[in-house]
Backbone as ProteinMPNN parsed JSONL, in Angstrom:
{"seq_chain_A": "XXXXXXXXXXXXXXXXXXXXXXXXXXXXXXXXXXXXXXXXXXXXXXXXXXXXXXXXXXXXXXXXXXXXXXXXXXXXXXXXXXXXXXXXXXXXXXXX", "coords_chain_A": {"N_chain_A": [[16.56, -52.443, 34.766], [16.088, -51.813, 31.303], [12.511, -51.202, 29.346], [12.284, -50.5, 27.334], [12.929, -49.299, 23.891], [14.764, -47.006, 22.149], [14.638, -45.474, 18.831], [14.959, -43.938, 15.87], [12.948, -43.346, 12.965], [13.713, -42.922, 9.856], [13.087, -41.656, 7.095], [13.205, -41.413, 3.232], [11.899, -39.302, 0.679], [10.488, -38.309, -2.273], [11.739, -35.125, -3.886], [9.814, -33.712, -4.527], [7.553, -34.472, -3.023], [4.498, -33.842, -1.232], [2.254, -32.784, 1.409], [2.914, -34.621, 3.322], [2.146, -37.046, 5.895], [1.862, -38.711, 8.766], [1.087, -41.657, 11.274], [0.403, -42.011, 14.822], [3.076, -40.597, 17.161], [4.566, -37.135, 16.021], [6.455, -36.15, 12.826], [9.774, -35.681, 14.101], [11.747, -34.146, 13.251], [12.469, -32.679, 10.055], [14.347, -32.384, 6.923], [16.558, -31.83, 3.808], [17.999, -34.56, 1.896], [20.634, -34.679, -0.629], [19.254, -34.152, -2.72], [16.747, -35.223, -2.043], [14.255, -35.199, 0.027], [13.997, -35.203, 3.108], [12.391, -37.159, 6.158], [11.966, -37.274, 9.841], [11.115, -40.186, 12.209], [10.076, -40.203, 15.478], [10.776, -43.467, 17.364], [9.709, -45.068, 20.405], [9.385, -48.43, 21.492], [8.584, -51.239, 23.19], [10.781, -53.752, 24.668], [11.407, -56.17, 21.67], [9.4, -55.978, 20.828], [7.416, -55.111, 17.708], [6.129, -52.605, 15.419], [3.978, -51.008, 13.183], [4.616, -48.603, 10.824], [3.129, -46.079, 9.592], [2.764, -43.869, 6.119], [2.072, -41.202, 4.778], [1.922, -39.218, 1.74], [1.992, -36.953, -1.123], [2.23, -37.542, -4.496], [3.228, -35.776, -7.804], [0.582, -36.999, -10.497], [1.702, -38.573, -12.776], [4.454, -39.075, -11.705], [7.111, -42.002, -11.639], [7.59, -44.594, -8.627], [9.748, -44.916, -6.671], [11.166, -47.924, -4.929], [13.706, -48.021, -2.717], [16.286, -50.008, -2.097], [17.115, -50.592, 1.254], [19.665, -50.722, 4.135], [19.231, -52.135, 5.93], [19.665, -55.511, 7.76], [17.48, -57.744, 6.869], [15.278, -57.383, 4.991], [11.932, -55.399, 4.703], [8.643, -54.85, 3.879], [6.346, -53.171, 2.28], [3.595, -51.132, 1.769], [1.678, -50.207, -0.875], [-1.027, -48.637, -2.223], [-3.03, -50.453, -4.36], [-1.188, -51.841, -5.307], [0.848, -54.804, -4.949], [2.277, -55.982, -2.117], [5.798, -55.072, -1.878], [9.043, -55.776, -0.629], [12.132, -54.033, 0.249], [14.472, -54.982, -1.033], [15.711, -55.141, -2.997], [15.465, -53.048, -6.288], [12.537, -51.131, -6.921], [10.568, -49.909, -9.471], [7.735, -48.314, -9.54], [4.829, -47.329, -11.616], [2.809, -45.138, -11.443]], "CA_chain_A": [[16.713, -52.93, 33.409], [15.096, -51.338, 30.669], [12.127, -51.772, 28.809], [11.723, -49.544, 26.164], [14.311, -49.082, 23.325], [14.401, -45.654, 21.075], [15.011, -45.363, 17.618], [14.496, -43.19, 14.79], [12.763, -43.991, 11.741], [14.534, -41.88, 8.155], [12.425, -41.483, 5.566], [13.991, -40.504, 2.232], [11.196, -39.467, -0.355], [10.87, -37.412, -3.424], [11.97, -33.798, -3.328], [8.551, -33.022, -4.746], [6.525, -35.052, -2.207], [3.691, -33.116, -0.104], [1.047, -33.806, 2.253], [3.251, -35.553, 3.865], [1.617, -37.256, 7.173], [2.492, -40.062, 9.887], [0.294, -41.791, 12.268], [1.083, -41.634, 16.261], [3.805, -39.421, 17.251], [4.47, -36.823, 15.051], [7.887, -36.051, 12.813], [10.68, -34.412, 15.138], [12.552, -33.228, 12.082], [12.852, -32.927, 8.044], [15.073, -31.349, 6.105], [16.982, -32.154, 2.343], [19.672, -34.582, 1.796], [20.887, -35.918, -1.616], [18.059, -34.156, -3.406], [15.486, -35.64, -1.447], [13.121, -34.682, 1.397], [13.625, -36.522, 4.786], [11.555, -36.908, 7.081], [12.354, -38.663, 11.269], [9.942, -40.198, 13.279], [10.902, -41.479, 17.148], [9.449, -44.343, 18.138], [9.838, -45.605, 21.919], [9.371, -49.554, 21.191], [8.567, -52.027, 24.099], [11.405, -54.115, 23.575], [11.259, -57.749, 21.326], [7.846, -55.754, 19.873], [7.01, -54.929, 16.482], [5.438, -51.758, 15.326], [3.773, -50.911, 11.535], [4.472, -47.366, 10.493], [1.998, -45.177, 8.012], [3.464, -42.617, 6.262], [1.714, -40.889, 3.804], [2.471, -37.929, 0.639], [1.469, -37.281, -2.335], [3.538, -36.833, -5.89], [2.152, -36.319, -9.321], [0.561, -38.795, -10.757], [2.612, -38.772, -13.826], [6.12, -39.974, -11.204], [6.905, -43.342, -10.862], [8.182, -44.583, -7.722], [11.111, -45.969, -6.593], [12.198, -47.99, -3.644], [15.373, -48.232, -3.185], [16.796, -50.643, -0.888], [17.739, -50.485, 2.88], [20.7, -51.106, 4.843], [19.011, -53.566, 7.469], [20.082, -57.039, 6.891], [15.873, -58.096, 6.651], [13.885, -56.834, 4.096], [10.754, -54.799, 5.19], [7.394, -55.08, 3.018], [6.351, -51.493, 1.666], [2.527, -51.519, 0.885], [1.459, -48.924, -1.718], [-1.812, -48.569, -2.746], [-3.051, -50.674, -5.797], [-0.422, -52.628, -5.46], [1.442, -56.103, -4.671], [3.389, -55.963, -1.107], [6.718, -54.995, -1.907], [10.069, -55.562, -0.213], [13.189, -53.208, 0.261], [15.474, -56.138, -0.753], [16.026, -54.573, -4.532], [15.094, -51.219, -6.446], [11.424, -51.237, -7.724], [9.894, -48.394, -10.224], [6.193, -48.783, -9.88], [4.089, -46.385, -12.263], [1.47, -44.597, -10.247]], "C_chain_A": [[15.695, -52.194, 32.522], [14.099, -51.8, 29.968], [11.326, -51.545, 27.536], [13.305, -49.664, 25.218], [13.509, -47.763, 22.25], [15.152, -45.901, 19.621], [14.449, -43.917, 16.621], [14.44, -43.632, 13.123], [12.963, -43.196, 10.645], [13.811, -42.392, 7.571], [12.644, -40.751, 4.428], [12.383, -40.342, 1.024], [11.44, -38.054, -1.199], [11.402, -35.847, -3.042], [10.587, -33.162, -3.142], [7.377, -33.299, -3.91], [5.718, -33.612, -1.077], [2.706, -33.639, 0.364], [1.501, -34.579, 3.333], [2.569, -36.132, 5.85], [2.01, -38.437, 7.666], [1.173, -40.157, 10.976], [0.851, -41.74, 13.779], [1.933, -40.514, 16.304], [4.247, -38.529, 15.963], [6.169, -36.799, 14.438], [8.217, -35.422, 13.574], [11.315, -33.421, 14.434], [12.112, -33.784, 10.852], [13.939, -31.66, 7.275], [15.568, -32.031, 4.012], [18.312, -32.777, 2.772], [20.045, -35.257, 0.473], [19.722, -35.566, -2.559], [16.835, -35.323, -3.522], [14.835, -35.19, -0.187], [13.29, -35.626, 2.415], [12.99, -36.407, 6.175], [12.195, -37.686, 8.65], [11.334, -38.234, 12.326], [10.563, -41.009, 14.496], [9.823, -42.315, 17.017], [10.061, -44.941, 19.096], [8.729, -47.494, 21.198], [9.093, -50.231, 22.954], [9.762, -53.295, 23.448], [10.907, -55.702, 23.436], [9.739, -56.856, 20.768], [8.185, -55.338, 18.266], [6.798, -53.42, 16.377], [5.177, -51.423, 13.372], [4.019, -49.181, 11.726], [3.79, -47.056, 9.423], [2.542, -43.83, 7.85], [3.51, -42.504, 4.776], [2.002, -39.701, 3.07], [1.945, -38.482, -0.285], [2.382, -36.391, -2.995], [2.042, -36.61, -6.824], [2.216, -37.389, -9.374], [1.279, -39.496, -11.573], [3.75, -39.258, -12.975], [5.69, -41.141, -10.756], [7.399, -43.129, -8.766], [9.073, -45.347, -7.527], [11.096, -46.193, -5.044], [13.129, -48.319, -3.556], [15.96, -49.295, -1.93], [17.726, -50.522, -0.181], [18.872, -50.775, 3.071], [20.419, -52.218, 5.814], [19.077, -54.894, 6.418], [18.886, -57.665, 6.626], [15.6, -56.911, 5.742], [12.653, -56.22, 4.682], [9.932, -54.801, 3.949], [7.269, -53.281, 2.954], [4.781, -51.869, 1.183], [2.087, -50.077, 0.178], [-0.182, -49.448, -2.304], [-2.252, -49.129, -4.015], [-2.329, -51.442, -6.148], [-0.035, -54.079, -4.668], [1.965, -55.61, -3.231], [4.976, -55.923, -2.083], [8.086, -55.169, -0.778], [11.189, -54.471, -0.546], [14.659, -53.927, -0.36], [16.301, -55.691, -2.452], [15.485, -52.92, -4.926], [14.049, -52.229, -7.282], [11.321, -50.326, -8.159], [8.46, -49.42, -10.805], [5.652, -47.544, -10.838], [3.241, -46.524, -11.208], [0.211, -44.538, -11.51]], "O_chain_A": [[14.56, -51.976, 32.944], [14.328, -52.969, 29.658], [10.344, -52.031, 26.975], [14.411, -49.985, 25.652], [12.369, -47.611, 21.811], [16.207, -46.528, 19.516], [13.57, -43.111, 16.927], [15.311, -44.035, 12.351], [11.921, -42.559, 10.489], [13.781, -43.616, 7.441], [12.366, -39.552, 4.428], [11.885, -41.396, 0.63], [12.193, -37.107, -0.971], [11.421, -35.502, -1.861], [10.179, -32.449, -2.225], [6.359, -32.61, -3.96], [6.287, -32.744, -0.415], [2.209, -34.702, -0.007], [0.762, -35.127, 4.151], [2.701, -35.388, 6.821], [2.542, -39.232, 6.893], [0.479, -39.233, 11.4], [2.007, -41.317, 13.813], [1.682, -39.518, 15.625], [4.303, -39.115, 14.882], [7.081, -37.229, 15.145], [7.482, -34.551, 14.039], [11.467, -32.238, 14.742], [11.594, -34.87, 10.591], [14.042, -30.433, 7.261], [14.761, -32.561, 3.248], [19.245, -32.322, 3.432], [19.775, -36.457, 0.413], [19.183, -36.482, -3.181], [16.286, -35.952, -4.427], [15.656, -34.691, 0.582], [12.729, -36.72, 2.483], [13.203, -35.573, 7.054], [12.899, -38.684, 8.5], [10.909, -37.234, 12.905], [11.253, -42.028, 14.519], [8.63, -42.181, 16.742], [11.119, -45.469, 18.753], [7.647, -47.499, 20.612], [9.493, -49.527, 23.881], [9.773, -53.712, 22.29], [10.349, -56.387, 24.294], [8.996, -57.631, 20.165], [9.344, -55.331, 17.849], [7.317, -52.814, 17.314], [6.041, -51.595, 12.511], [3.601, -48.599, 12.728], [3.84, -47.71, 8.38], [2.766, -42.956, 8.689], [4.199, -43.038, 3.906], [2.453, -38.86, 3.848], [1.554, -39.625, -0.52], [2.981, -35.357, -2.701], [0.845, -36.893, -6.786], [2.91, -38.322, -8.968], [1.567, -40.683, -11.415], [4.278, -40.164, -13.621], [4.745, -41.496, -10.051], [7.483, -42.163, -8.007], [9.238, -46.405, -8.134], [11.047, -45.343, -4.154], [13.587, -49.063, -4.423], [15.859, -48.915, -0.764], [18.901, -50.374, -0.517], [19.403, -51.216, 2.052], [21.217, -52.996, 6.338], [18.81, -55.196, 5.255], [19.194, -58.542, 5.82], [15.758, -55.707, 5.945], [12.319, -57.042, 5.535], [10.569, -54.75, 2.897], [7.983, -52.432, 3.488], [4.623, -52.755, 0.343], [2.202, -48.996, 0.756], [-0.369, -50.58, -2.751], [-1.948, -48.421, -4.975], [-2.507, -51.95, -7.255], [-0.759, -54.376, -3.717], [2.088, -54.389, -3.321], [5.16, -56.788, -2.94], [7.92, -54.356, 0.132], [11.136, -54.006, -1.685], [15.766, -53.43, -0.148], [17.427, -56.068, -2.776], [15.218, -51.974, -4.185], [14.218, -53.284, -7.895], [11.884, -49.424, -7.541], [8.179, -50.324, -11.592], [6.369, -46.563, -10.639], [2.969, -47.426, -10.416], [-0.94, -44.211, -11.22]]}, "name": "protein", "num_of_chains": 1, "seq": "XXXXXXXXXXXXXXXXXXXXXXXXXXXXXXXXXXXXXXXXXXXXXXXXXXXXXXXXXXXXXXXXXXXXXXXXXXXXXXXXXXXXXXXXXXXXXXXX"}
């Protein structure tokens, strides 16, 4: 029986984003889709666990940001610097 499950985590961000970095394993791929930059990170899960991802870039400061909301039927929190906890559950545009 197994006791790991795999996934891959998509990250859509700006076109203009750089710097971009991740903690633990590193990305496997990125490329452009939709005039945006995407990034995918594996993660090997123990399963019924959790895991937080960090996953950092930098824009100008002048762009807002947008999140745009997910496809998973839960909401995920989004923490940004300076800011409130956010959810995925709507579209936000924070000023930076």
């Amino acid at each position: 029986m197994p006791t790991q499950q795999y996934s891959d985590l998509v990250t859509y961000l700006p076109q203009n984003a750089s710097d971009i970095t991740t903690d633990g394993l590193p990305f496997s791929r990125s490329g452009q889709e939709g005039g945006m930059r995407v990034v995918v990170k594996p993660l090997y899960l123990d399963l019924g666990a959790t895991v937080t991802v960090v996953t950092e870039f930098t824009i100008p400061s002048d762009q807002p940001v947008r999140v745009i909301p997910s496809a998973r039927s839960t909401a995920i929190p989004y923490l940004l610097k300076g800011h409130e906890p956010i959810f995925d559950d709507r579209v936000f545009e924070l000023p930076l």
